[in-house]
C-alpha positions as CSV (number, residue, x, y, z in Angstrom):
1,X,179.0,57.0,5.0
2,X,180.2,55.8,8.4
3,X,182.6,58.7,8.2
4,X,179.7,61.3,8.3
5,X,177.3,59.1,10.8
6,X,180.6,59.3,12.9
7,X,180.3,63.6,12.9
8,X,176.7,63.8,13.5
9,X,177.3,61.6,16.2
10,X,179.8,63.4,17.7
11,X,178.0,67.1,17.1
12,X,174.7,65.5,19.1
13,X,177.3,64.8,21.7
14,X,179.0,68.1,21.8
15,X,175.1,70.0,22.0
16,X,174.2,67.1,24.7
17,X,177.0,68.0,26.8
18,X,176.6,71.9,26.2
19,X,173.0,71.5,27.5
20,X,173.9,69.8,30.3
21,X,176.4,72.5,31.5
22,X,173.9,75.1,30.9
23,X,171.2,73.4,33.2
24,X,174.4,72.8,35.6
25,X,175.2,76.7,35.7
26,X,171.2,77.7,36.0
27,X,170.6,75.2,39.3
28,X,174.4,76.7,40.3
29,X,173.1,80.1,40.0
30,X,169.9,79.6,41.9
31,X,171.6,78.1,44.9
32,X,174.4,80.7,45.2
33,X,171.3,83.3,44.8
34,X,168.9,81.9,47.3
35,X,172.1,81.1,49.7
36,X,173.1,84.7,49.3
37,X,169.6,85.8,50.0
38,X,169.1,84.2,53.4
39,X,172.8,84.7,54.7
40,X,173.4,88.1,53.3
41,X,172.9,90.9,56.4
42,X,172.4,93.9,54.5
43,X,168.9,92.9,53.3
44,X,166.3,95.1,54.7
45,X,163.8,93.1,56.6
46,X,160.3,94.3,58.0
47,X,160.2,95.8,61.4
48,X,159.3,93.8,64.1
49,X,156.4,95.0,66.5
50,X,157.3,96.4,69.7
51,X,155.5,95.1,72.9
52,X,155.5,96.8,76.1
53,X,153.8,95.8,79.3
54,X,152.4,97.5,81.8
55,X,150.7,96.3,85.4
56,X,149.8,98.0,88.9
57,X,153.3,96.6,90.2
58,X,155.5,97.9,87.5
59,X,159.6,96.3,87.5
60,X,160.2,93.6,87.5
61,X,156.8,92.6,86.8
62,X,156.3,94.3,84.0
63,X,158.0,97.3,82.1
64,X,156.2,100.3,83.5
65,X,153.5,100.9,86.0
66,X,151.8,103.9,84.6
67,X,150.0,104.0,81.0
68,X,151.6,107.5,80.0
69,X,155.3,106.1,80.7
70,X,155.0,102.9,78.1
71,X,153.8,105.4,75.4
72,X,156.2,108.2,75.7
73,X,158.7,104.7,75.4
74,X,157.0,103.7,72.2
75,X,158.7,104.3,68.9
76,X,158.1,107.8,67.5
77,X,155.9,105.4,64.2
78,X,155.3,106.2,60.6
79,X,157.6,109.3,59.3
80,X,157.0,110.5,56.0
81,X,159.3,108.5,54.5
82,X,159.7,105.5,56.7
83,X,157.3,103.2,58.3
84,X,157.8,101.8,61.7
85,X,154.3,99.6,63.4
86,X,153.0,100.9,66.2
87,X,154.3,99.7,69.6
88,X,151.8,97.4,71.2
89,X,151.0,98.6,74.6
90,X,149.6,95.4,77.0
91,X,148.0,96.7,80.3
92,X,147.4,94.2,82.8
93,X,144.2,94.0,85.3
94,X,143.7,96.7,87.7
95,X,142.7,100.2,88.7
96,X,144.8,103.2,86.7
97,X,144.5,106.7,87.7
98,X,146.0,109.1,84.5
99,X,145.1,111.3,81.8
100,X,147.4,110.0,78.8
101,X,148.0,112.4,75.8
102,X,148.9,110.0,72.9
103,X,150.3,111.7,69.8
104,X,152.2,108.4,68.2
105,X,151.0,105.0,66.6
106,X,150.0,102.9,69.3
107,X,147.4,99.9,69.9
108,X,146.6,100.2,73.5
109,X,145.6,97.0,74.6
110,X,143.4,96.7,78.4
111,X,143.2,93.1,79.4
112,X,139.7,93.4,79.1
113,X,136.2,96.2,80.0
114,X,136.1,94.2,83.0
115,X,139.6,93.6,84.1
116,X,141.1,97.1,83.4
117,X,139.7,100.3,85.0
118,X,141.3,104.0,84.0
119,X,139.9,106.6,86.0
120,X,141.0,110.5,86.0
121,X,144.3,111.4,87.9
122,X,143.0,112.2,91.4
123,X,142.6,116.4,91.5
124,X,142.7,117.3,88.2
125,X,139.6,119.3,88.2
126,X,137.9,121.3,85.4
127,X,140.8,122.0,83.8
128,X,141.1,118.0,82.6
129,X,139.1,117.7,79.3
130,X,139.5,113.9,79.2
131,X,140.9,110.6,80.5
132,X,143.1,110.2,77.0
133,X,143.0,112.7,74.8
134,X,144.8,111.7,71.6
135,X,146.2,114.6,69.0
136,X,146.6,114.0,65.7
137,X,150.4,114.7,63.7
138,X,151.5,115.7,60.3
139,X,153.0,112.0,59.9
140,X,150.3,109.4,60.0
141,X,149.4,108.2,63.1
142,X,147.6,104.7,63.6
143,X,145.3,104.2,66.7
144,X,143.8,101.6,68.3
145,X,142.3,101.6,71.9
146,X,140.0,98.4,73.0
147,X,139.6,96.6,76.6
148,X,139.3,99.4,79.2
149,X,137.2,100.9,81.4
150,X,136.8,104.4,81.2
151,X,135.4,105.7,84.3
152,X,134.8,109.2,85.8
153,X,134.1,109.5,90.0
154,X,132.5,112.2,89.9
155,X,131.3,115.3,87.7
156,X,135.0,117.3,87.8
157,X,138.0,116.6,86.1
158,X,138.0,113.7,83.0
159,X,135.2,115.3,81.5
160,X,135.6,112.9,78.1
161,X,136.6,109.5,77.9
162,X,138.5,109.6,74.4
163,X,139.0,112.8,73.1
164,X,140.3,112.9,70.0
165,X,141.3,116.4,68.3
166,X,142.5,116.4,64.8
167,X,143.3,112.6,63.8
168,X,142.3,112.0,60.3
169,X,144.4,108.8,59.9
170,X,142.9,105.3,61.3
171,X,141.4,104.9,64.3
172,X,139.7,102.2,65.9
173,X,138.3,102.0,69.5
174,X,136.1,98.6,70.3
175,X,135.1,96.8,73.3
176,X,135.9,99.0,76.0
177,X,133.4,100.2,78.6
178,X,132.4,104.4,79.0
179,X,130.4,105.3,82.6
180,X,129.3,108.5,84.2
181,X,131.0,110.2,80.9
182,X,130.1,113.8,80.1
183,X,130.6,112.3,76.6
184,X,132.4,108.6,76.1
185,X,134.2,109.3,73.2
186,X,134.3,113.2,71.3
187,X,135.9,113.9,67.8
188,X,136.7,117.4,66.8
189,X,138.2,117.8,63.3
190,X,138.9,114.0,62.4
191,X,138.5,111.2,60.1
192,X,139.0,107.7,59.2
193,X,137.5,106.4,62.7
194,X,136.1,103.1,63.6
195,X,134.2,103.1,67.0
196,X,132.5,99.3,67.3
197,X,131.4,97.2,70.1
198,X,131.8,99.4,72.6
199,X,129.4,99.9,75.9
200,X,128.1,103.4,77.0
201,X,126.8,103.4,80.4
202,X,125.2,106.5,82.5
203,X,125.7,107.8,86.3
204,X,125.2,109.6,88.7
205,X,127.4,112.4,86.8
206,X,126.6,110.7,83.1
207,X,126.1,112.6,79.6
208,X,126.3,111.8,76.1
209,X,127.5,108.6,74.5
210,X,129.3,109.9,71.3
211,X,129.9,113.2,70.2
212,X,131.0,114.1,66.5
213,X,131.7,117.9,65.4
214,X,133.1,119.0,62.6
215,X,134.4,115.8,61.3
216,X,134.3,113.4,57.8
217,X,135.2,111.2,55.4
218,X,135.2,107.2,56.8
219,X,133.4,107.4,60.4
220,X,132.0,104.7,61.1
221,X,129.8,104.0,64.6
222,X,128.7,100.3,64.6
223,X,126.9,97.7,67.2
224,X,127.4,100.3,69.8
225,X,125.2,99.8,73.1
226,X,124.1,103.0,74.9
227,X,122.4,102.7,78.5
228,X,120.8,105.1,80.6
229,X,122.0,108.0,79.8
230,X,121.4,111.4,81.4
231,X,122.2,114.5,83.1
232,X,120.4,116.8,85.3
233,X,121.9,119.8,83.6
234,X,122.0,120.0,79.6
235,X,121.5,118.0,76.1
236,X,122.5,114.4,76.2
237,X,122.4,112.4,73.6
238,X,123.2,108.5,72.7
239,X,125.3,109.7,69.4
240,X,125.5,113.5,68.4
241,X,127.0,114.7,65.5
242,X,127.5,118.2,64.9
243,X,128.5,121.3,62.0
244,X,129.8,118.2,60.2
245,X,129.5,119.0,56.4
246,X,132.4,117.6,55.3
247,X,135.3,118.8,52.6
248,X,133.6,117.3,49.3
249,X,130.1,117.0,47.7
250,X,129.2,113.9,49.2
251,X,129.5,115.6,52.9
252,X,131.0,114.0,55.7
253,X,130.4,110.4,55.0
254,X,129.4,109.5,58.5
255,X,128.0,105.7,58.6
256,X,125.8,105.4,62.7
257,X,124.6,101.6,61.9
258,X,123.3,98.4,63.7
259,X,123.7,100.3,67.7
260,X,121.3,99.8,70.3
261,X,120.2,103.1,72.4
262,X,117.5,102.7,75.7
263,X,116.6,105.2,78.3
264,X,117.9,108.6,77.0
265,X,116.8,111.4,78.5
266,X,117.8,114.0,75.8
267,X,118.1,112.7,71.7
268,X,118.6,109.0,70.8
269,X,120.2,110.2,67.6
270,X,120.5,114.2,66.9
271,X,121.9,115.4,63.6
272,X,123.1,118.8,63.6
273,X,124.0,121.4,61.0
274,X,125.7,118.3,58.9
275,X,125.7,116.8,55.3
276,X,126.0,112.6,54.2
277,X,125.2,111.0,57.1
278,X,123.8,107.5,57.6
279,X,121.4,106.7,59.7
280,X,120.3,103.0,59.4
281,X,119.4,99.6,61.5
282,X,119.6,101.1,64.6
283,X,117.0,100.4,67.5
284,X,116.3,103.3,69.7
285,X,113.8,102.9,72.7
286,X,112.6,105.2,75.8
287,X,114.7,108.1,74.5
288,X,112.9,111.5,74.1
289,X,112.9,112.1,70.7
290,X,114.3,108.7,68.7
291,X,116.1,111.0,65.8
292,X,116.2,114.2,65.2
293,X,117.8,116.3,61.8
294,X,117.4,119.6,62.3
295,X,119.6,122.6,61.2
296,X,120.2,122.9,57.6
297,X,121.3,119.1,57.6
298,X,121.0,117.6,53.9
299,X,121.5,114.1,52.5
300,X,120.8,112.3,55.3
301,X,119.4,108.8,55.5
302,X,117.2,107.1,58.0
303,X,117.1,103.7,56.8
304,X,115.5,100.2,58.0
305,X,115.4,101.7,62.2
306,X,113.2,100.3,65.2
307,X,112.0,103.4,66.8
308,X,110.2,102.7,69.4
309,X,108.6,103.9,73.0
310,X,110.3,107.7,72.8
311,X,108.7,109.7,75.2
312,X,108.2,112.7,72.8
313,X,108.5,112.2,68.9
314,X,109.8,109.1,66.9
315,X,111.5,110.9,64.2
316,X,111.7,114.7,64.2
317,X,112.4,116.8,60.9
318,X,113.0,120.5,60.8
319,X,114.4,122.9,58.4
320,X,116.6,119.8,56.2
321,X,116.6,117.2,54.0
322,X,116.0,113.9,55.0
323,X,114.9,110.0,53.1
324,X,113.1,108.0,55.5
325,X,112.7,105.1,54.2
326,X,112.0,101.4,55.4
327,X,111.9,102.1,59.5
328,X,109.3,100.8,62.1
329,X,107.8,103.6,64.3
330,X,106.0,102.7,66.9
331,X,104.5,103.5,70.1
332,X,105.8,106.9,70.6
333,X,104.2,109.2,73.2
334,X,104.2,111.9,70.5
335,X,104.0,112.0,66.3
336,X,105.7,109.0,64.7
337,X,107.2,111.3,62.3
338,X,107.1,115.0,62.5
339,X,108.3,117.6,59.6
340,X,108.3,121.1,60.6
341,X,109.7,124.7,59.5
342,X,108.9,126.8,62.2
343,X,110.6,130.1,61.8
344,X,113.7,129.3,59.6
345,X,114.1,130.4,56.2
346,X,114.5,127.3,54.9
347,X,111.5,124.7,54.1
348,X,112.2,121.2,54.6
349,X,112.2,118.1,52.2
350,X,111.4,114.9,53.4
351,X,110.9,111.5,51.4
352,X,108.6,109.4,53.0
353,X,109.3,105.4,52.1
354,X,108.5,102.2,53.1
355,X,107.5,102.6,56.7
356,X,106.0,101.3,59.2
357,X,104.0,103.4,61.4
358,X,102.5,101.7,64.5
359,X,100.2,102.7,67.7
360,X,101.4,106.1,68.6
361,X,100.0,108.3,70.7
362,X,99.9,111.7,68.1
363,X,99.8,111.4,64.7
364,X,101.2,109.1,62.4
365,X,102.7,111.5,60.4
366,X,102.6,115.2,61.2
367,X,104.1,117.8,58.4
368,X,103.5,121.5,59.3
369,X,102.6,121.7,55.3
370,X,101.9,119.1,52.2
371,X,104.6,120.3,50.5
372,X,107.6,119.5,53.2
373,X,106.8,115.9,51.9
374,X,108.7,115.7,48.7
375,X,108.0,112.0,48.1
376,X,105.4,109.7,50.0
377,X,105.1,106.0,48.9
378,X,104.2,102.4,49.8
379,X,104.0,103.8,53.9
380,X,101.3,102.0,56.0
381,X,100.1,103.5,59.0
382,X,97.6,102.6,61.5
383,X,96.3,102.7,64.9
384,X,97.9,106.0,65.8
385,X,95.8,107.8,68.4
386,X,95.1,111.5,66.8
387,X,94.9,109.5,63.1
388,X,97.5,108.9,60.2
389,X,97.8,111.9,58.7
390,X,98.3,116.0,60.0
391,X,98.9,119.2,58.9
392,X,99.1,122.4,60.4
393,X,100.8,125.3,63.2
394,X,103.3,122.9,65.6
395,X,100.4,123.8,68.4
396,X,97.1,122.5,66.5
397,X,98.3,120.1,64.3
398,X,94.8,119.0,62.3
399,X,94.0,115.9,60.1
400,X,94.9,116.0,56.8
401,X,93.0,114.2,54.0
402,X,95.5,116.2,51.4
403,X,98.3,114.5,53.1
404,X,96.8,111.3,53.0
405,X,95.7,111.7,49.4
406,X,99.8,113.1,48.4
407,X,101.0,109.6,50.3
408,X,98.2,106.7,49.5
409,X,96.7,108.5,46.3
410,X,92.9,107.8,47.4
């Protein structure tokens, strides 16, 4: 008996100390691992962002004194099979005078709207098309511009602000400043673009705020301010989009949202031979029409708008397909909302939703036929000058009781 109490004994002993070697080999094991880890140089770590500095001085200041040098310095960026960040490029306060070409990931960084001023180069004449103009590459290409300036002096050379020409990877431009611009910021061919909080001002030698053609998929303009712009030869508009139908059937999946446009002298908002765009929240005032879709445009959206004091037309319709729905018109020297086919082929069709329409000087709602109104529900109109409702040639629009009966069913 004690002989056997003596082996089991000694077996619990044996597993005990077995155990404890085990545990003794796992912590062992960890350590040598996580010590190998952190002293080990042949483990890959994340790039590190390059920062470059620019200022009016240049060395030994800063890095560089012009713009253009500190981006043909940056890394080349993302290959196809490697990713490098973008070189971060810091420009002090002052006055620059260039016309960059960008063509790599960069974040281009002004000290601030009010701090940093780029101008065209001095003599660059018609032949400049912009201030930067930024080209897209076969290898993505990340892009971000905020906290300049971009002015033009006069009506030749610098034509654009930002041009960019065929950047469908992501870019974002935000709280810069774009004066006496024949257009602030123009996209040809791109996608994936984020313009926010910027400020478009007019001149002397001023234009259009934003111009889109031929673009899609993820543009996004948003709490954009537009000022007084104008020309005293050809269109201007606050934003402008353009022959932008996009690659799928959703359209171009262009998003316009929460911007404020006063004192236009062409189109607050113009929509242009494009499908899917969005036009919604927006306040437009003292423009001379507030929105116009015209063209063969289809699916767009004109949702939850203040239009308001146009010198012309609220909302103008021809030849497309348009939901309005949920805006407040009011106060327009013309129609609040006019629907027209004129001599196109194609009849419009409009939805009529939700809106508001207030005190202007035409009619409330002025369709060239019953028909071109698709869908007409829950609107309330009153006080408009001419009455609520009109049908009829563009040149003797007359009141409409078959209108009235197709929207309020009395």
């Amino acid at each position: 008996m004690c002989h056997r109490l003596q082996l089991r004994l000694g077996l619990a002993l044996s597993r005990l100390a077995r155990l404890s070697l085990a545990l003794l080999g796992i912590v062992l094991a960890l350590s040598i691992s996580s010590w190998s880890y952190e002293e080990r140089s042949d483990v890959q770590q994340p790039p590190k962002l390059s920062v470059i500095t620019v200022c009016p001085e240049g060395p030994p200041a800063c890095q560089f004194r012009q713009i253009q040098d500190a981006i043909n310095a940056a890394p080349e960026g993302s290959s196809t099979t490697d990713y490098i960040p973008p070189a971060k490029i810091i420009v002090a306060p002052g006055i620059y005078e260039e016309n960059l070409v960008i063509f790599k990931s960069v974040i281009l960084q002004g000290a601030g709207r009010d701090q940093v001023i780029l101008r065209p180069r001095p003599g660059g004449g018609s032949e400049t098309i912009a201030i930067v103009t930024v080209v897209g590459n076969i290898a993505p290409v990340y892009l971000e511009i905020s906290g300049f300036t971009f002015q033009q002096a006069s009506d030749r050379g610098g034509a654009v602000g930002i041009n960019l020409v065929g950047q469908f990877w992501h870019s974002f431009i935000h709280e810069n400043r774009f004066q006496n611009s024949i257009a602030g910021i123009r996209l040809t061919y791109s996608a994936s673009v984020i313009i926010h909080d910027n400020l478009f001002e007019g001149g002397e030698f001023g234009g259009s705020g934003i111009t889109i053609v031929d673009s899609f998929l993820n543009i996004k303009v948003i709490e954009n301010t537009f000022l007084n712009l104008r020309k005293y030869l050809g269109s201007v508009a606050g934003i402008g989009i353009y022959a932008s139908r996009g690659r799928f059937s959703k359209g171009s999946d262009i998003i316009l949202a929460n911007n404020n446009l006063r004192n236009i002298s062409g189109y607050g908002i113009i929509v242009y031979d494009s499908v899917g765009v969005k036009i919604r929240g927006n306040t437009v005032e003292s423009a001379l029409i507030g929105i116009m879709v015209y063209d063969f445009s289809e699916a767009v959206s004109i949702e939850n708008n203040w239009v308001r004091g146009q010198l012309a037309h609220g909302i103008s319709i021809s030849y497309s397909s348009a939901v309005i729905n949920g805006n407040l018109i009011e106060e327009n020297q013309g129609h609040g909302i006019e629907i027209w086919k004129g001599e196109m082929e194609r009849a419009p069709a409009v939805e009529l939703l939700q809106n508001q329409i207030f005190r202007n000087m035409q009619f409330g709602i002025w369709s060239e036929r019953v028909e071109y109104v698709t869908a007409c529900r829950y609107n309330q109109l009153k006080e408009n000058k001419a009455g609520d409702y009109a049908t009829g040639p563009i040149t003797e629009p007359q009141p409409s009781p078959e209108l009235k009966q197709k929207c309020e069913g009395k």
